[in-house]
N, C-alpha and C positions, 0 to 999 in steps of 0.2 A: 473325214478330215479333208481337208481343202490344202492341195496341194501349193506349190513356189509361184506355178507357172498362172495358177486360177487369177490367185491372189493378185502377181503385179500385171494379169490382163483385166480385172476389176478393178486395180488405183487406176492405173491407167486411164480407163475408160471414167472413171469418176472425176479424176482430173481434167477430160479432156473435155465432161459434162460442166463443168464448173468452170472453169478458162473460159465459153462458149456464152455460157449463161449471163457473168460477168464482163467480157467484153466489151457491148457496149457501153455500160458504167463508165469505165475505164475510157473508152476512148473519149465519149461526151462532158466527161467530168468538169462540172466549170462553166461550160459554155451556156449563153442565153436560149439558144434555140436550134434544134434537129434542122439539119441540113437539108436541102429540096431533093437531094437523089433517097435516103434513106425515110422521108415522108412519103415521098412515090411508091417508094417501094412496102411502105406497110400498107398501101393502098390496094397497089397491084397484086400483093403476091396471094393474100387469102384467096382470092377469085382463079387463078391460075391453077394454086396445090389442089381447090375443089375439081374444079377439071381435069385436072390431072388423075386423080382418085376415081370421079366417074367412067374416064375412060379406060382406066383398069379395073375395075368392077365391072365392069360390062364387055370387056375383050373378047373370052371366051363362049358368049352367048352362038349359038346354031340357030339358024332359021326353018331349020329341017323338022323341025316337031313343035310343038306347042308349050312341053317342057322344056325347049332349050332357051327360050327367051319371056315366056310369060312371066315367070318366078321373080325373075330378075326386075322386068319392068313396071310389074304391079307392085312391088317391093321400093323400086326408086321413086314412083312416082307417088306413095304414101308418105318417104322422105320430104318430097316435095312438095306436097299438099302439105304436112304438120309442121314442116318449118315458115312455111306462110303464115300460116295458122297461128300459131302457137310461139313463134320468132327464140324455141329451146333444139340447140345442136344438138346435147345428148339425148334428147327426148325423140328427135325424127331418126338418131341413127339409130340407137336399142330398140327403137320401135321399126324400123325397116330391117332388123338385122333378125330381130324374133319373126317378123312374117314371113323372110325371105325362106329363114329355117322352118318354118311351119309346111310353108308352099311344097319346097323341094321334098321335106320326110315324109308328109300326111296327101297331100294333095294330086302331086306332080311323080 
């Protein structure tokens, strides 16, 4: 059974998913055309959060052995070959994410 405190920190959190989601609706509503800083910014930002993400994905990598960094970069760099390839996000990352896990349990 699901306690007082679960419950209104799940509305909460659903509301605070829903307010966020809806937002822009809300603010745009009406208007002809998206604004030049919020056009930039759906420009910008995909390219930034992937960077961002590669570079914490790859933080902890060691140089000291051949398992501390191999796993990792033959793993990324099939992400980035299949995303060339094939232009499917979830296809290079489930496919970079099963070799990575292959590498490091069976291999490395």
């Amino acid at each position: 059974m699901v306690d007082s405190h679960t419950a209104y920190a799940i509305a909460i959190m659903a509301l605070g998913t829903a307010l966020l989601r809806f937002l822009p609706f809300i603010i745009f509503k009406g208007k002809g055309s998206t604004p030049p800083l919020v056009e930039k910014l759906g420009r910008m930002l995909p390219c930034a959060v992937i960077a961002m993400l590669v570079v914490y994905c790859l933080k902890d990598m060691h140089f000291t052995t051949t398992a501390g960094y191999l796993p990792a970069l033959m793993a990324g760099l099939l992400v980035a070959l299949l995303h060339v390839w094939k232009k499917n996000t979830l296809l290079s990352v489930i496919s970079g994410t099963v070799v990575y896990m292959l590498l490091i349990q069976f291999v490395f």
